[in-house]
N, C-alpha and C positions, 0 to 999 in steps of 0.2 A: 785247373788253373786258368786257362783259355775265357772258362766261360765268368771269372772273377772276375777278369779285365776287358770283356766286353761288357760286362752289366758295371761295371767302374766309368767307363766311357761313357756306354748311353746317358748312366747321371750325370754326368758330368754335360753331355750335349742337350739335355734337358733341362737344368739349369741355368745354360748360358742363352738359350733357345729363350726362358722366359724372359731372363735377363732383358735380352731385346726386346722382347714385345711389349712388356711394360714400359719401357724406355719412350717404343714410338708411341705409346697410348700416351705418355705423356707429353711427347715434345704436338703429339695433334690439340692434345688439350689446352698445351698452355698458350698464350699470345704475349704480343708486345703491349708495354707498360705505356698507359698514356704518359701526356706533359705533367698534368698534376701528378700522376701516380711514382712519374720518377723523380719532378721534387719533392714529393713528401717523403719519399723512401732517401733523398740526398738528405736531406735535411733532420732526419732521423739519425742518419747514421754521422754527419758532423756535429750534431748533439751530443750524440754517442764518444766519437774523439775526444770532445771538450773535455764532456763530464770527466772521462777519464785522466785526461792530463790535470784537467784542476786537479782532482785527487792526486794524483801522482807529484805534484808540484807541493800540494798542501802536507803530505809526506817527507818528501824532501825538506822545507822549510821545519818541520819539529823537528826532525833528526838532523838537522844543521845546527839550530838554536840549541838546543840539549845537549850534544855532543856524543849522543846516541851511539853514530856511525864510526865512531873511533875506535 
């Protein structure tokens, strides 16, 4: 029973062991986002709001007009 829950653990610390090193492989890899690169990524993603509220509006307005939502 002993040796179930020490080979339970080591997986388990081996797992989390990876867990971190992939992490710091990643945070060495990645850098800061230039000027452009963070407003193209703003500007994307206020795109992205729009789109959806348009639609989400364009929704609202038929099932208003129709009487749909009654």
């Amino acid at each position: 029973m002993d040796e179930v829950k020490v080979s339970f653990f080591s997986k388990i610390g081996s797992i989390i062991s990876k867990f971190f090193d992939d992490s710091k492989r990643i945070i060495i890899v990645s850098k800061k986002p230039t000027k452009e690169e963070y407003k193209r990524m703003a500007l994307i993603v206020a795109l992205g709001i729009l789109i959806i509220g348009i639609i989400g509006y364009i929704i609202y307005l038929i099932f208003g007009l129709t009487g749909l939502g009654k």
